[in-house]
PDB file of N, H, CA, C and O in Angstrom:
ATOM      1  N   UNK A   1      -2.283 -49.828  48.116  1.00  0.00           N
ATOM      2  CA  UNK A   1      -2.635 -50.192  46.773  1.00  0.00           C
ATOM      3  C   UNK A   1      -1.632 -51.236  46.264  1.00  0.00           C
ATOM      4  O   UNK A   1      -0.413 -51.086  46.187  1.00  0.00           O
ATOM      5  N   UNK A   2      -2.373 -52.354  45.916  1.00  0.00           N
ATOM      6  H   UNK A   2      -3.364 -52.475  45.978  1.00  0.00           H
ATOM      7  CA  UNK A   2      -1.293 -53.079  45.035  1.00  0.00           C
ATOM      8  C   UNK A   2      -0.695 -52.423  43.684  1.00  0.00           C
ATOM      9  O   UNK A   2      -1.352 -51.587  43.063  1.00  0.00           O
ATOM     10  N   UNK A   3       0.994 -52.977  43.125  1.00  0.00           N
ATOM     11  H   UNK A   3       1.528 -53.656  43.629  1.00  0.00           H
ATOM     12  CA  UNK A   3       0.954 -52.425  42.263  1.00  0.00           C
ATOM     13  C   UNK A   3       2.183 -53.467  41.670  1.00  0.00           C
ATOM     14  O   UNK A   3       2.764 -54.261  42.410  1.00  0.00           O
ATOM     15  N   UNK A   4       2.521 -53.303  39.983  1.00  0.00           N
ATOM     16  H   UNK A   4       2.049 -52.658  39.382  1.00  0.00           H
ATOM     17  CA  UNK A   4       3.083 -54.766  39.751  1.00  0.00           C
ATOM     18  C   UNK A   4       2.279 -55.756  39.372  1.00  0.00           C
ATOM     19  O   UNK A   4       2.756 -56.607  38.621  1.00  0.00           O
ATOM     20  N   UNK A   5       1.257 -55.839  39.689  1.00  0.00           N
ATOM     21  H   UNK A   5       0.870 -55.148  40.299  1.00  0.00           H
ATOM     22  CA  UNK A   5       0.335 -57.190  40.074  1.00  0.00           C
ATOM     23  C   UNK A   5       0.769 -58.131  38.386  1.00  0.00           C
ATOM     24  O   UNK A   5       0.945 -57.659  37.262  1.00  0.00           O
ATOM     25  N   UNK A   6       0.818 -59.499  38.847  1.00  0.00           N
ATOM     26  H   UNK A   6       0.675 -59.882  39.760  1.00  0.00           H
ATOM     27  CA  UNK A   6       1.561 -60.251  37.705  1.00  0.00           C
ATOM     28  C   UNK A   6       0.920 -61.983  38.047  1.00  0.00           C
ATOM     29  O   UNK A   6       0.963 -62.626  39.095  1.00  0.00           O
ATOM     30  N   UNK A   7       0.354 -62.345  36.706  1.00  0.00           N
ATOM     31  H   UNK A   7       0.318 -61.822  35.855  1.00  0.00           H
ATOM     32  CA  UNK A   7      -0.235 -63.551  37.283  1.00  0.00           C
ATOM     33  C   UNK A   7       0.433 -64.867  36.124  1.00  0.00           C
ATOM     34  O   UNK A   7       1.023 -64.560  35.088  1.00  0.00           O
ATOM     35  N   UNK A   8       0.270 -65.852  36.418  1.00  0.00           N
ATOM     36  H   UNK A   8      -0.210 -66.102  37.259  1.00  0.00           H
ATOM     37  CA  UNK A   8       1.032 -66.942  35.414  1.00  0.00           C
ATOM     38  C   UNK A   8       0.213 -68.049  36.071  1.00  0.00           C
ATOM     39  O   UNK A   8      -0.040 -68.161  37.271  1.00  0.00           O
ATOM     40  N   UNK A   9      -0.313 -69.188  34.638  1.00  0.00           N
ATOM     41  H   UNK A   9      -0.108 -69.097  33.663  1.00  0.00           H
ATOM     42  CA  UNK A   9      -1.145 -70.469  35.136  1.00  0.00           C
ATOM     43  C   UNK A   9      -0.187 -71.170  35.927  1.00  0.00           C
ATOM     44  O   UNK A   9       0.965 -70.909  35.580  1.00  0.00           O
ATOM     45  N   UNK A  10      -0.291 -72.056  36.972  1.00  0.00           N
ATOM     46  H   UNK A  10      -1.227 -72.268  37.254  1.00  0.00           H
ATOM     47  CA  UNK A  10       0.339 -73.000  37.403  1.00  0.00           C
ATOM     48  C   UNK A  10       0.554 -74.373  36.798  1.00  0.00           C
ATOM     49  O   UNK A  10       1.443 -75.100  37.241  1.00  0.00           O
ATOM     50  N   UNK A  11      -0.186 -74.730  35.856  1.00  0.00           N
ATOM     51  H   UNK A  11      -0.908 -74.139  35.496  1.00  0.00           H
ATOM     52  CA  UNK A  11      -0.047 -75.539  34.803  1.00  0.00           C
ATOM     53  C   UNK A  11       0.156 -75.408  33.687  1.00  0.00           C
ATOM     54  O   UNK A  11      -0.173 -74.296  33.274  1.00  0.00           O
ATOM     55  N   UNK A  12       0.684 -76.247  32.764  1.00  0.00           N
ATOM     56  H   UNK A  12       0.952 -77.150  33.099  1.00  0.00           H
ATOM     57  CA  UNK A  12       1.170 -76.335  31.215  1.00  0.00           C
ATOM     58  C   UNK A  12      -0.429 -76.134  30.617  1.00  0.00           C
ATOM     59  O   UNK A  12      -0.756 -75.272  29.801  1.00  0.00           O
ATOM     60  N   UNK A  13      -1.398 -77.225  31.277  1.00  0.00           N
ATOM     61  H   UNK A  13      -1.133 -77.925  31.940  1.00  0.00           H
ATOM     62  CA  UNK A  13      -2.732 -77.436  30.631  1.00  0.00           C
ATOM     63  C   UNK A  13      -3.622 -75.943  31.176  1.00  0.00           C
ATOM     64  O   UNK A  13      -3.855 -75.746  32.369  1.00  0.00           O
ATOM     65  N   UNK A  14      -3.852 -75.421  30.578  1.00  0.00           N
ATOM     66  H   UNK A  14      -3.663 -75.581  29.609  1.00  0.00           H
ATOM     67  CA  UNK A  14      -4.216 -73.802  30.737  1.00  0.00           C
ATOM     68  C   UNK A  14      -6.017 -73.778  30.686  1.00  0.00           C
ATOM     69  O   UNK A  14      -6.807 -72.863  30.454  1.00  0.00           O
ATOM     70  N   UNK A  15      -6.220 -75.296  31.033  1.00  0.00           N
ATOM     71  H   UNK A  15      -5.578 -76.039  31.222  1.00  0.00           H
ATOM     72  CA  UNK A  15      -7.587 -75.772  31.440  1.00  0.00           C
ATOM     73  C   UNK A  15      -7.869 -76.048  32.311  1.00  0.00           C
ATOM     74  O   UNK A  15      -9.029 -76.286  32.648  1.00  0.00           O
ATOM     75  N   UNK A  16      -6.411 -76.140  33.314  1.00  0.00           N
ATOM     76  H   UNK A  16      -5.469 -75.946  33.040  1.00  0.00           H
ATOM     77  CA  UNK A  16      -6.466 -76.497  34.472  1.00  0.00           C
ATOM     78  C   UNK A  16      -6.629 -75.326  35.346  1.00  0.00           C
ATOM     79  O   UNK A  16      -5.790 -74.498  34.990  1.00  0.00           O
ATOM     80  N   UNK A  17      -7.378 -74.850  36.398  1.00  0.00           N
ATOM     81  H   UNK A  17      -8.059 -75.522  36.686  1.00  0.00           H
ATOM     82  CA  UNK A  17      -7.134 -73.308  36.570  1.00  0.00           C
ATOM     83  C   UNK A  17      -6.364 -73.136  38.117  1.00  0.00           C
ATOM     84  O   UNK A  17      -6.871 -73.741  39.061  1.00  0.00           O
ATOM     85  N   UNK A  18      -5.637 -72.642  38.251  1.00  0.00           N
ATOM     86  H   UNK A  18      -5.225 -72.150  37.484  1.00  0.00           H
ATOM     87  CA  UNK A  18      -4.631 -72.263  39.370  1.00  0.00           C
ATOM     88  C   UNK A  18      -3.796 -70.983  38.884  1.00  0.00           C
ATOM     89  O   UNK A  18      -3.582 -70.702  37.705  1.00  0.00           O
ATOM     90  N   UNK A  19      -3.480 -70.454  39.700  1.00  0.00           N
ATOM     91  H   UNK A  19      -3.654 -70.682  40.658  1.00  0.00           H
ATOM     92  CA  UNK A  19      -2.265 -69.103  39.154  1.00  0.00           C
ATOM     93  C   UNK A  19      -0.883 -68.973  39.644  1.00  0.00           C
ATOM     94  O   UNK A  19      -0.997 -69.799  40.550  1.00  0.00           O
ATOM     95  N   UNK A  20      -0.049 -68.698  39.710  1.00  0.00           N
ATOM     96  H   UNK A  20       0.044 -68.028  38.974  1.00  0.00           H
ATOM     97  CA  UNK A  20       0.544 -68.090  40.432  1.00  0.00           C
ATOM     98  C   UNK A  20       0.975 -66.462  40.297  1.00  0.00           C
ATOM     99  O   UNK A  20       1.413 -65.987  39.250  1.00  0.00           O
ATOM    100  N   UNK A  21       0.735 -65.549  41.773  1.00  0.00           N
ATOM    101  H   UNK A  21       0.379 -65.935  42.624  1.00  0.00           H
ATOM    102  CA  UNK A  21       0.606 -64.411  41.150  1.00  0.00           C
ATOM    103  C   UNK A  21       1.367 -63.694  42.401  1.00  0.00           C
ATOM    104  O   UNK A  21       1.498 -64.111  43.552  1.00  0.00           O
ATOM    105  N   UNK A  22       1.768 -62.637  41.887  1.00  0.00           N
ATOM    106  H   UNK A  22       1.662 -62.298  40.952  1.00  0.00           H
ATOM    107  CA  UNK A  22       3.044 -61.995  42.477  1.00  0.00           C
ATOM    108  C   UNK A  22       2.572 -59.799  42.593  1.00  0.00           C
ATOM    109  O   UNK A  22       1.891 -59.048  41.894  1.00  0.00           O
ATOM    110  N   UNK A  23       3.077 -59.691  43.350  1.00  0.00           N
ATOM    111  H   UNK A  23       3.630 -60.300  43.918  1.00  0.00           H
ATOM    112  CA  UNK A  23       2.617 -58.193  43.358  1.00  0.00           C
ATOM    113  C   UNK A  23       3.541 -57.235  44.448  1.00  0.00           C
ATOM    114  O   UNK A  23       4.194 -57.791  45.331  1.00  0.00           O
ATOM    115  N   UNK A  24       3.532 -56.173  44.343  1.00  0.00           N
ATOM    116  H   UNK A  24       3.001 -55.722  43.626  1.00  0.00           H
ATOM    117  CA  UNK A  24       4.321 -55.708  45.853  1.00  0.00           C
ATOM    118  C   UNK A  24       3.263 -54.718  46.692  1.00  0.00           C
ATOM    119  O   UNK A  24       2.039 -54.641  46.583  1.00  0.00           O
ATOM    120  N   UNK A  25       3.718 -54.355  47.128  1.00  0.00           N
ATOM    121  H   UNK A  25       4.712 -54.418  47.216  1.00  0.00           H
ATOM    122  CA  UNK A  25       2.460 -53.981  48.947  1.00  0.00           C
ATOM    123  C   UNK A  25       3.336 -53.424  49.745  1.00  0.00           C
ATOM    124  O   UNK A  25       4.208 -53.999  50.396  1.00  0.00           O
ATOM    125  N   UNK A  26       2.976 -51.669  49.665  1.00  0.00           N
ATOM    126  H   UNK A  26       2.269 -51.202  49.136  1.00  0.00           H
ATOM    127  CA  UNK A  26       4.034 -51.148  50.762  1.00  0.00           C
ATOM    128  C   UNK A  26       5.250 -51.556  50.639  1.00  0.00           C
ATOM    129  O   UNK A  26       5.699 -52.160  51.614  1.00  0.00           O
ATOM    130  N   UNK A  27       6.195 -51.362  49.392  1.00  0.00           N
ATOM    131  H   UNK A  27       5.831 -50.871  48.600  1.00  0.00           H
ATOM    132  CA  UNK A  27       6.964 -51.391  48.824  1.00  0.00           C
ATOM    133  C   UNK A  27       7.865 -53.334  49.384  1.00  0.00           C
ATOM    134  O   UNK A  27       9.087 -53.471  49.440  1.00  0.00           O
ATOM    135  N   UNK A  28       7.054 -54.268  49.637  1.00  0.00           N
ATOM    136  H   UNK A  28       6.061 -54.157  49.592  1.00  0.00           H
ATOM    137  CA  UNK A  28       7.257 -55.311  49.528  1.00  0.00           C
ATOM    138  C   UNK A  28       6.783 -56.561  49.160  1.00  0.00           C
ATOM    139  O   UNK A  28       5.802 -57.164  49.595  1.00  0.00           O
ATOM    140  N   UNK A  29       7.545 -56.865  48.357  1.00  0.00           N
ATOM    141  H   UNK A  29       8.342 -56.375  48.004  1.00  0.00           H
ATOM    142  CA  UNK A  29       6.890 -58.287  47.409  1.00  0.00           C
ATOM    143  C   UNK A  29       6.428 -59.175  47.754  1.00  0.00           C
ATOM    144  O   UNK A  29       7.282 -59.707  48.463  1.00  0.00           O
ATOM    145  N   UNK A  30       5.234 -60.006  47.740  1.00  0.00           N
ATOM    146  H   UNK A  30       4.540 -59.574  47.165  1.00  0.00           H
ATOM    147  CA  UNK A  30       4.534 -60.514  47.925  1.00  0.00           C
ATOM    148  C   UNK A  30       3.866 -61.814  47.236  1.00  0.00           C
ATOM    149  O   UNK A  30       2.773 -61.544  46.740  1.00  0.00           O
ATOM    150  N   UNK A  31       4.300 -63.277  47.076  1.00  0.00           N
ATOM    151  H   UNK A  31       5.188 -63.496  47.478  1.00  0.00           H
ATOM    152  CA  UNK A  31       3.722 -64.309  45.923  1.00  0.00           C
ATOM    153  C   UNK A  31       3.093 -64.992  46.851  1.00  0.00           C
ATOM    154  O   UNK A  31       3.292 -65.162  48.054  1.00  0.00           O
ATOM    155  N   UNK A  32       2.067 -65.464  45.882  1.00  0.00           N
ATOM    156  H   UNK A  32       1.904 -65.325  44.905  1.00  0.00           H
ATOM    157  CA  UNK A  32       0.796 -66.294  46.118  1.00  0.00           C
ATOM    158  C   UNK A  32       0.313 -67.648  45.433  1.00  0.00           C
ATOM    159  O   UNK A  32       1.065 -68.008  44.528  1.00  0.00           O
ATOM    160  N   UNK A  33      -0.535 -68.289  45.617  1.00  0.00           N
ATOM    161  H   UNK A  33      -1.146 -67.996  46.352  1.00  0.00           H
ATOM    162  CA  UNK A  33      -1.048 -69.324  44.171  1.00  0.00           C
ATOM    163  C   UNK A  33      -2.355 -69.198  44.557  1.00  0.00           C
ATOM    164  O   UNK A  33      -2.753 -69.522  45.676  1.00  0.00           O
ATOM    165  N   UNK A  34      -3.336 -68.551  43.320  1.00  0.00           N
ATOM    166  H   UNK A  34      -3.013 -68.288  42.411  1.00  0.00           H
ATOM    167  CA  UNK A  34      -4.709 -68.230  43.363  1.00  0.00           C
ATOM    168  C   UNK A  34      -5.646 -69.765  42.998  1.00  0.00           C
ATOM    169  O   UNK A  34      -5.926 -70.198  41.880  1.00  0.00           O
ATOM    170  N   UNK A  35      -5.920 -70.242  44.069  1.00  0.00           N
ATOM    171  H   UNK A  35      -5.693 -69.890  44.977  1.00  0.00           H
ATOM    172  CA  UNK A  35      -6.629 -71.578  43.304  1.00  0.00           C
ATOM    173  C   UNK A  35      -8.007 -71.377  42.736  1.00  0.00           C
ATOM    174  O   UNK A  35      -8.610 -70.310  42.852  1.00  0.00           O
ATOM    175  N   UNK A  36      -8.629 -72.741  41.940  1.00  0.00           N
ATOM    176  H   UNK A  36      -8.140 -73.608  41.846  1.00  0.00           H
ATOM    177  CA  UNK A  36      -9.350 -72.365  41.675  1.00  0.00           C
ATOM    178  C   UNK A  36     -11.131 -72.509  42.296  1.00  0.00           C
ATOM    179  O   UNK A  36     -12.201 -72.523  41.687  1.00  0.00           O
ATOM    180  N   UNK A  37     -10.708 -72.621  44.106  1.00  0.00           N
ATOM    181  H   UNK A  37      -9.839 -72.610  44.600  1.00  0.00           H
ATOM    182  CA  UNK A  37     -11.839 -71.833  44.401  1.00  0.00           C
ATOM    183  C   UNK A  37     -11.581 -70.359  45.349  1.00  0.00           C
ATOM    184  O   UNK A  37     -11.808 -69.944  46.486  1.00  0.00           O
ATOM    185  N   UNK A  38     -10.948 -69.889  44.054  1.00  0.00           N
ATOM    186  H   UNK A  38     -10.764 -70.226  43.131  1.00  0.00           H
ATOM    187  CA  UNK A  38     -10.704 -68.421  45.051  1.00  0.00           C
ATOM    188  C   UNK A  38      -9.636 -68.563  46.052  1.00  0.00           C
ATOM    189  O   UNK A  38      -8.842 -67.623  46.083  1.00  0.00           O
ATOM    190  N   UNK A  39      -9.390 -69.779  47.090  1.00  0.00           N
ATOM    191  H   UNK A  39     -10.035 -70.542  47.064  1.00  0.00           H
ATOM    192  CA  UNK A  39      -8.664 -69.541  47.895  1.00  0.00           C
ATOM    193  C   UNK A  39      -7.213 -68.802  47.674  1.00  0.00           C
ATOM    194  O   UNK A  39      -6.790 -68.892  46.521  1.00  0.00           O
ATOM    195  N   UNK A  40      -6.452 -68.139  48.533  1.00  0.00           N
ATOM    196  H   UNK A  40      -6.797 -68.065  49.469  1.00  0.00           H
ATOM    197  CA  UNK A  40      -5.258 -67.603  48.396  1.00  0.00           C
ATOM    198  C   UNK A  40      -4.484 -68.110  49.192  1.00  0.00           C
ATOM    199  O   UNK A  40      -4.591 -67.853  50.391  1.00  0.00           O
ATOM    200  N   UNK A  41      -3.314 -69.129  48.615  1.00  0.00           N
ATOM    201  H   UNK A  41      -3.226 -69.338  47.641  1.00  0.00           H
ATOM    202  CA  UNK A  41      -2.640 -69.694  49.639  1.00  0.00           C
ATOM    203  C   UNK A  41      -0.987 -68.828  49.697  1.00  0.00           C
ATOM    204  O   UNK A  41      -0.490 -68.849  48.572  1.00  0.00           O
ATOM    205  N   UNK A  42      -0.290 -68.271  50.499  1.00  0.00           N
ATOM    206  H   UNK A  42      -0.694 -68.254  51.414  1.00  0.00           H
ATOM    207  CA  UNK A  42       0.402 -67.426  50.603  1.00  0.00           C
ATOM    208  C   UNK A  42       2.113 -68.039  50.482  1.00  0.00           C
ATOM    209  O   UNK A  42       2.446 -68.914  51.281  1.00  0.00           O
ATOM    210  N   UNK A  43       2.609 -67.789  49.982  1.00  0.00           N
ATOM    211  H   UNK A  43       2.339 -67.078  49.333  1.00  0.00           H
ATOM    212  CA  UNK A  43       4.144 -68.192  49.308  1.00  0.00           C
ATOM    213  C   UNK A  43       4.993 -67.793  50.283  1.00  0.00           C
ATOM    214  O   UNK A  43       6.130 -68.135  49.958  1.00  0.00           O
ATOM    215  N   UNK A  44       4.982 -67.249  51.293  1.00  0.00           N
ATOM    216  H   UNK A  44       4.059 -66.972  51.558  1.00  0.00           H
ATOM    217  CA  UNK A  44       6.539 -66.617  52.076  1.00  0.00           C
ATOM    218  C   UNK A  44       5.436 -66.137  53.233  1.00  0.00           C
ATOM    219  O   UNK A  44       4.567 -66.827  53.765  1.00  0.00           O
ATOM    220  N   UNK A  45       5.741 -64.776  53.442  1.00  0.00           N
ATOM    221  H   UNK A  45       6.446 -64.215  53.009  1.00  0.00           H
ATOM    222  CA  UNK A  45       4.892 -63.338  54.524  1.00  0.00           C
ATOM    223  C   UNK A  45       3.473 -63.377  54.072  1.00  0.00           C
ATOM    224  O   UNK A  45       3.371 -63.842  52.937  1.00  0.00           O
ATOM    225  N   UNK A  46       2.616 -63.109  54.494  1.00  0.00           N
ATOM    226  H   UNK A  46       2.699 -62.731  55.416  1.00  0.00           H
ATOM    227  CA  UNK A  46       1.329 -62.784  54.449  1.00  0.00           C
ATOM    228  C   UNK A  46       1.636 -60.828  54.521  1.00  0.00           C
ATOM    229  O   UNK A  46       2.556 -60.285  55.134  1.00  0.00           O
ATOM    230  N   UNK A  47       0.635 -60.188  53.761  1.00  0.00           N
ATOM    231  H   UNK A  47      -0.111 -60.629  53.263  1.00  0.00           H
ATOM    232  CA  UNK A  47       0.681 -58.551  53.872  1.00  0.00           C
ATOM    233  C   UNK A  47       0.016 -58.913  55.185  1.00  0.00           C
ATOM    234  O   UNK A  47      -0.573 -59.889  55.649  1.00  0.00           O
ATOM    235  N   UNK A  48       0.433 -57.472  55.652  1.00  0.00           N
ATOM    236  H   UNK A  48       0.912 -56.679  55.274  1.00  0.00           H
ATOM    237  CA  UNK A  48      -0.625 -56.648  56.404  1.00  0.00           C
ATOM    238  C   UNK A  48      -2.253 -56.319  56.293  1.00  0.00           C
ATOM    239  O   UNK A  48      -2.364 -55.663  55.258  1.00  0.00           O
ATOM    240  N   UNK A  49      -3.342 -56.455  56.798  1.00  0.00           N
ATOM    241  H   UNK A  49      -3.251 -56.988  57.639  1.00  0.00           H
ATOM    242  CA  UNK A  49      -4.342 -55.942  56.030  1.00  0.00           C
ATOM    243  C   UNK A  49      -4.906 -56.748  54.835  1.00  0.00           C
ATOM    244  O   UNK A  49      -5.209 -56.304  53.727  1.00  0.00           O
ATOM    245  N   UNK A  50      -5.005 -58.310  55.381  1.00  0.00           N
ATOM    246  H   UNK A  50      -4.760 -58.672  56.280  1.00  0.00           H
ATOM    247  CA  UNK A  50      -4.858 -59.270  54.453  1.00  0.00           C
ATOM    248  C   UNK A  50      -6.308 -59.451  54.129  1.00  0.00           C
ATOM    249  O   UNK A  50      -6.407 -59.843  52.966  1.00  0.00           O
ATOM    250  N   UNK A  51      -7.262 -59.340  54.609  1.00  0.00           N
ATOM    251  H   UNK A  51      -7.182 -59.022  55.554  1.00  0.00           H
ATOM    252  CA  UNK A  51      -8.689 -59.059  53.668  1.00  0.00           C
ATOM    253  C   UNK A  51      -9.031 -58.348  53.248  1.00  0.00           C
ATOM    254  O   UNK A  51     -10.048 -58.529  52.577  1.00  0.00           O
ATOM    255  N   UNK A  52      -8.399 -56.920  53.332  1.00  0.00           N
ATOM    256  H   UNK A  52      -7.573 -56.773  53.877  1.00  0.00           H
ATOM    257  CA  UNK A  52      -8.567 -56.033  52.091  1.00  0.00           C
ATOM    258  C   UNK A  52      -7.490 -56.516  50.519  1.00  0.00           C
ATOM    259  O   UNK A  52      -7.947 -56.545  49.376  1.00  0.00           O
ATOM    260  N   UNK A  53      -6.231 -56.802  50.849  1.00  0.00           N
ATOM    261  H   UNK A  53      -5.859 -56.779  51.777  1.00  0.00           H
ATOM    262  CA  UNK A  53      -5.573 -57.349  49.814  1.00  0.00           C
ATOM    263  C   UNK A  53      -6.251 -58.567  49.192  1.00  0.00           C
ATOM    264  O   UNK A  53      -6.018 -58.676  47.988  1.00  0.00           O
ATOM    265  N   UNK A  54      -6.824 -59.254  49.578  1.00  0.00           N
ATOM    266  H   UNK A  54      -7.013 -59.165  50.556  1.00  0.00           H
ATOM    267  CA  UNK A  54      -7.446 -60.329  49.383  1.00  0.00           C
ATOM    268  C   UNK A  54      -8.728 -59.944  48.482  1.00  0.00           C
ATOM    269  O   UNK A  54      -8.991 -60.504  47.418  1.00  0.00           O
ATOM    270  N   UNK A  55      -9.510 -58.876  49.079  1.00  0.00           N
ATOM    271  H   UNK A  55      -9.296 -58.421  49.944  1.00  0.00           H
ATOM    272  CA  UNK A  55     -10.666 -58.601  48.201  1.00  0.00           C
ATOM    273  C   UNK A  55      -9.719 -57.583  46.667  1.00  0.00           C
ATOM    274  O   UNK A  55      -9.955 -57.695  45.464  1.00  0.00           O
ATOM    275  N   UNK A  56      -9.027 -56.981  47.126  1.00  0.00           N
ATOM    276  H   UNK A  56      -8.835 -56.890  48.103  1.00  0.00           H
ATOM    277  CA  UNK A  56      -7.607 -56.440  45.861  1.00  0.00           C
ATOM    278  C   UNK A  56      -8.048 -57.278  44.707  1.00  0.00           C
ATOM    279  O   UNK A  56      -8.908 -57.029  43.863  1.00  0.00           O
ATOM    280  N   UNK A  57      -6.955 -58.767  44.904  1.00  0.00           N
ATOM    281  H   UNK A  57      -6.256 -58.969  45.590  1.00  0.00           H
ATOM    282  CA  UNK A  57      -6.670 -59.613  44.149  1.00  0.00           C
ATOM    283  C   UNK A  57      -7.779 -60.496  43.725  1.00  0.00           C
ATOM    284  O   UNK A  57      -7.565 -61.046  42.644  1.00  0.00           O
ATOM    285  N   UNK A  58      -8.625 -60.707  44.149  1.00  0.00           N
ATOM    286  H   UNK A  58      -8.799 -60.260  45.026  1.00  0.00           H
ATOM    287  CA  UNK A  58      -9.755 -60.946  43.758  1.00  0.00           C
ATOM    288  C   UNK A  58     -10.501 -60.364  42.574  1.00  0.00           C
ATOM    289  O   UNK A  58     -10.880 -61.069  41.638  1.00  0.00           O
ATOM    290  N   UNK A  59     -10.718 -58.921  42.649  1.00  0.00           N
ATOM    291  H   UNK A  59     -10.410 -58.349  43.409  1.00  0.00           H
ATOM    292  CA  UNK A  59     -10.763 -57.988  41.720  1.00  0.00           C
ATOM    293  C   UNK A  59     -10.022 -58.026  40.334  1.00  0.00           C
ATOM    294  O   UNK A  59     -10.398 -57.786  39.187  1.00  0.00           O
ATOM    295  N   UNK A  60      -9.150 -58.314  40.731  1.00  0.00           N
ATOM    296  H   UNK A  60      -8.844 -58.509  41.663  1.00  0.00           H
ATOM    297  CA  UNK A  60      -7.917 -58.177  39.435  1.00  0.00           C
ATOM    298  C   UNK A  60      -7.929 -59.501  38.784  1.00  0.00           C
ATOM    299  O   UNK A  60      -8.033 -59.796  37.593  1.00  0.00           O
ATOM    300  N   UNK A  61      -7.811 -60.158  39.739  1.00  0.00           N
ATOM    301  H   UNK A  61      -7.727 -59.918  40.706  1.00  0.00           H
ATOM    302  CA  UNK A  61      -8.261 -61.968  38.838  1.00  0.00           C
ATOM    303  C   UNK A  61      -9.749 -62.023  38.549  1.00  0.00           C
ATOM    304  O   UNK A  61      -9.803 -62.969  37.763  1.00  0.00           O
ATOM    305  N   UNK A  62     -10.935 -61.602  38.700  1.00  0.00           N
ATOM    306  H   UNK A  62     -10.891 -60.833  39.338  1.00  0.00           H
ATOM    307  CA  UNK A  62     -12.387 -61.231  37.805  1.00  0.00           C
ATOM    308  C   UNK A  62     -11.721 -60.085  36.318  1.00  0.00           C
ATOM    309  O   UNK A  62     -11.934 -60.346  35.134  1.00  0.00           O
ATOM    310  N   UNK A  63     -11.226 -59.321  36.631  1.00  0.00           N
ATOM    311  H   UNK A  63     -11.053 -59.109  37.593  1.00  0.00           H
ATOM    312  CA  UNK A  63     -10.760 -59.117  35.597  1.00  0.00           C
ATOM    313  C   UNK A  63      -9.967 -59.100  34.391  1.00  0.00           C
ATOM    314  O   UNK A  63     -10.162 -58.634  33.268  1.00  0.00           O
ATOM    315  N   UNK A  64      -8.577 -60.030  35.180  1.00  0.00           N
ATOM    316  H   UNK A  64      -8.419 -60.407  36.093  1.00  0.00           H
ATOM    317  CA  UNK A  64      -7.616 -60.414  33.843  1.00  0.00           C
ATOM    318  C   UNK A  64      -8.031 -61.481  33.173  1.00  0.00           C
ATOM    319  O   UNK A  64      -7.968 -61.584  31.948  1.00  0.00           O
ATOM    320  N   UNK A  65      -8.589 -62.543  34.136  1.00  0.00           N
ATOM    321  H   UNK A  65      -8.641 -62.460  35.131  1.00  0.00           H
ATOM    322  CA  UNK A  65      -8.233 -63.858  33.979  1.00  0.00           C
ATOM    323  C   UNK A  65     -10.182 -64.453  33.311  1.00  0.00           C
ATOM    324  O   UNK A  65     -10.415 -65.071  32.272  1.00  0.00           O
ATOM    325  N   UNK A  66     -11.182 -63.984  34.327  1.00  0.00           N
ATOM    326  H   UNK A  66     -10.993 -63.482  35.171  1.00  0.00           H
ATOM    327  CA  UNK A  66     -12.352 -64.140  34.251  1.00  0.00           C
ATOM    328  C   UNK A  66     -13.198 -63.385  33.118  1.00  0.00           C
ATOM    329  O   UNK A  66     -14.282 -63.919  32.885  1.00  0.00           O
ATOM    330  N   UNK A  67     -12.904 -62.268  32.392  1.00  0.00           N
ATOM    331  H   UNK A  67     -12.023 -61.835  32.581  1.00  0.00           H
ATOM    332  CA  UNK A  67     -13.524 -61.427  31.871  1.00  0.00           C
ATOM    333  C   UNK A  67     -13.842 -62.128  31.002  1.00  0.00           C
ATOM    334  O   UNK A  67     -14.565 -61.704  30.100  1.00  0.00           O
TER     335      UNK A  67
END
């Protein structure tokens, strides 16, 4: 389970859509930049079990960001 999960625009212009978003996974941290076609481009390590985390964060960005 992700947990933490923490997202911030990548731009000043908050019209522009990109994220950057941060979370931990099996007690290790994990940053990303959510673009805006969905892709997840990975900041450091990739998790384990990276298309289930992937469908995760997906979820959570339809809901913070999309609702």
């Amino acid at each position: 389970m992700i947990q933490h999960f923490s997202f911030k625009p990548l731009y000043e212009n908050t019209q522009l859509p990109g994220w950057a978003i941060s979370f931990f996974y099996q007690r290790e941290r994990y940053v990303a930049e959510y673009l805006k076609d969905g892709e997840i481009q990975w900041i450091g390590p990739i998790p384990p079990n990276e298309d289930d985390i992937k469908k995760m964060i997906h979820e959570l960005m339809l809901y913070h960001v999309y609702d």
